[in-house]
N, C-alpha and C positions, 0 to 999 in steps of 0.2 A: 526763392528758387531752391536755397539746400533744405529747407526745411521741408519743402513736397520732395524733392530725391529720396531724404531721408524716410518719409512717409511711404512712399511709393517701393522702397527697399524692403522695411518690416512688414509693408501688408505680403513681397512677395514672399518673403521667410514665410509666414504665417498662413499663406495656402499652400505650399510646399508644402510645411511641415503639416498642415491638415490631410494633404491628399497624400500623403506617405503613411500616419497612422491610419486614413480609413481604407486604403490599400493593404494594411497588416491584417486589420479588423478584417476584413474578405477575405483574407489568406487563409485566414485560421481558423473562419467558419467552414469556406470549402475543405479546407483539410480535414475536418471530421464527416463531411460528405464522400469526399475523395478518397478516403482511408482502404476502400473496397479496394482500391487500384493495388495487389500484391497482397492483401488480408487473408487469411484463410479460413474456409469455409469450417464450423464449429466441429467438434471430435464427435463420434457418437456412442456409447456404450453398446455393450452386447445388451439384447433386453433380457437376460439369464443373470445378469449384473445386478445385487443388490444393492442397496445404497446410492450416493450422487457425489458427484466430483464437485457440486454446491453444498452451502449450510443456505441458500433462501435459491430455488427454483425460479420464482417469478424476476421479471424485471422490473426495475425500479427507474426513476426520474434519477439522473445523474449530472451533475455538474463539473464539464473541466475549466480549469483554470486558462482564461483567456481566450476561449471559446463561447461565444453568447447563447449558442441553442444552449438547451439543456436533452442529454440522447437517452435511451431507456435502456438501462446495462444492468449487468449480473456478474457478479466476479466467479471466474471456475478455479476453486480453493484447491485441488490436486493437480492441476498444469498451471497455477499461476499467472494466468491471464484473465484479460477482461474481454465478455463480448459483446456487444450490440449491435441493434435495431437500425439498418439505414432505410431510407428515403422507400427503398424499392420492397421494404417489408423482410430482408434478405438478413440471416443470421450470421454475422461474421465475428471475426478474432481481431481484435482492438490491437494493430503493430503497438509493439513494444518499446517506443521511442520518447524522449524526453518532452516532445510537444507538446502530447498528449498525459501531464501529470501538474499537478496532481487530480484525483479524479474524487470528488464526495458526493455520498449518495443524501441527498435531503431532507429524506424520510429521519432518517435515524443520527443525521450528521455525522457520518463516519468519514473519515478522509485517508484515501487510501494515498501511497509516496512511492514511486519509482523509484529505488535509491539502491547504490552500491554496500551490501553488506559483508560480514563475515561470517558464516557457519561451521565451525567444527574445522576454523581453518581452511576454508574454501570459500571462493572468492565469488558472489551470488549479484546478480542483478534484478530486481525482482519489488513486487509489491510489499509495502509493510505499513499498516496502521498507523498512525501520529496519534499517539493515545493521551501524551502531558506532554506540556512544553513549557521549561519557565526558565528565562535567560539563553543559553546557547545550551541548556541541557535537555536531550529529546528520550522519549519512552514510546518506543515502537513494540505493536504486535503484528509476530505473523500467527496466520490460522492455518490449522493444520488438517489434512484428510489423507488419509493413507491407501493403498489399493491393497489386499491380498486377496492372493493367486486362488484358482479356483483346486479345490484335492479329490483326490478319490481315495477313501477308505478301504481295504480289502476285507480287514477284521473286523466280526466276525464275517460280515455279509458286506458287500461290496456299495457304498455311501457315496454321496456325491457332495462334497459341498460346494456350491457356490462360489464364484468371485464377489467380492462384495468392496465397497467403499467404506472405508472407517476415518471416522471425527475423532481426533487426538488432541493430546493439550496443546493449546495453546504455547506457541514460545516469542518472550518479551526481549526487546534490545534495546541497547542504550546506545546515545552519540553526547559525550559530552565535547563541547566547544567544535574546533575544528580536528579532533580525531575519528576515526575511522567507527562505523557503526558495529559494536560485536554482540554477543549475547551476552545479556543481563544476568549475573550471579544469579547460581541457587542457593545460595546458603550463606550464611556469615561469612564463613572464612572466605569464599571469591569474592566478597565485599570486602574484607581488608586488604587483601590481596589487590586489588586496583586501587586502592586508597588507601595505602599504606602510613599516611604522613598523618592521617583521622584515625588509626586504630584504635585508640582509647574512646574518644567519643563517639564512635560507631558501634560499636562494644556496648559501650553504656545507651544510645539510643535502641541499639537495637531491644534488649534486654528488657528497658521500661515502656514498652510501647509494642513488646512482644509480636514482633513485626516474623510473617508471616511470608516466603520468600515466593508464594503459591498463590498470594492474593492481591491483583490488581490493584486494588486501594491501599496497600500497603506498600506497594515497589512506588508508588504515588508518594508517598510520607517521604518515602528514603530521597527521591528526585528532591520533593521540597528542602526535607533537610540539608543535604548537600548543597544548594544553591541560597541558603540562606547565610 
């Protein structure tokens, strides 16, 4: 008799806890259904505007985490948002909320991270690249696109130029362990400068390995070596 109790106890634990996960599992796919509900409809440029508040126009297959569809999205590189494709064919602005992260697009395995960073001393929430990870040490890129204003010349003869969207460098961030994500030195010295207690043999790596504070593969070397 306890030995069926005891049976008849864990089977009900065990459809509980099935109809509680597949209850989540539905949550989380209509929530990227549902997302329309308070989203907003995508920005639209003047068509006098040159350039794109994108670096890839088209949409792409996109995967979030813990969502099983997979939705057709495009990151907007000058307002920092993500948009896509619902159910009804309707172009909307992906809210900004931790559900919906991280988000990777398949094609190209980029994985973008919703995370709180630091800029120039300002306190940003916002999309950033997962570019290396090894140990609790992370290498985020943001991508940059700039807007300037549309001018009119007077001299000698009155000119017009354009508003136009401009692609700028790239900028890299670091998160080592559990501190706060800031930007990634540009040069030697902001590398001793945060790792003051390595000065000599960052010094000397940097030096024989001619490490290059401007090239991806290279801020890569300095992560590895640090976690080594």
């Amino acid at each position: 008799m306890k030995k069926r109790l005891i049976l008849a106890v864990i089977s009900s634990v065990f459809i509980m806890n099935a109809y509680s996960q597949n209850n989540t599992t539905t949550r989380l796919i209509d929530d990227l259904e549902t997302a329309t509900f308070g989203a907003k409809s995508i920005r639209k440029s003047s068509p006098e505007t040159q350039g794109s508040p994108y670096l890839k126009m088209s949409f792409f297959p996109a995967k979030i985490e813990g969502i099983s569809k997979v939705a057709l999205m495009r990151y907007d590189v000058f307002n920092d948002e993500f948009e896509f494709i619902n159910s009804k064919k309707d172009t909307l602005i992906l809210n900004k909320v931790a559900t919906f992260n991280p988000i990777t697009f398949s094609d190209e395995n980029v994985k973008y991270q919703l995370v709180n960073y630091t800029k120039k001393n300002k306190p940003i929430f916002g999309y950033l690249i997962n570019v290396y990870q090894k140990s609790n040490c992370i290498l985020f890129k943001k991508q940059n696109i700039i807007f300037v204003e549309k001018k009119v010349n007077s001299v000698p003869f009155e000119t017009i130029i354009p508003a136009k969207f401009v692609q700028t460098d790239d900028t890299y961030y670091f998160k080592n362990e559990d501190k706060d994500i800031i930007e990634f030195p540009k040069n030697r010295k902001g590398l001793v400068k945060m790792f003051p207690e390595k000065k000599s043999v960052l010094e000397d790596f940097i030096k024989q390995h001619n490490i290059d504070f401007e090239k991806e593969s290279d801020l890569i070397k300095i992560i590895d070596f640090l976690m080594s």
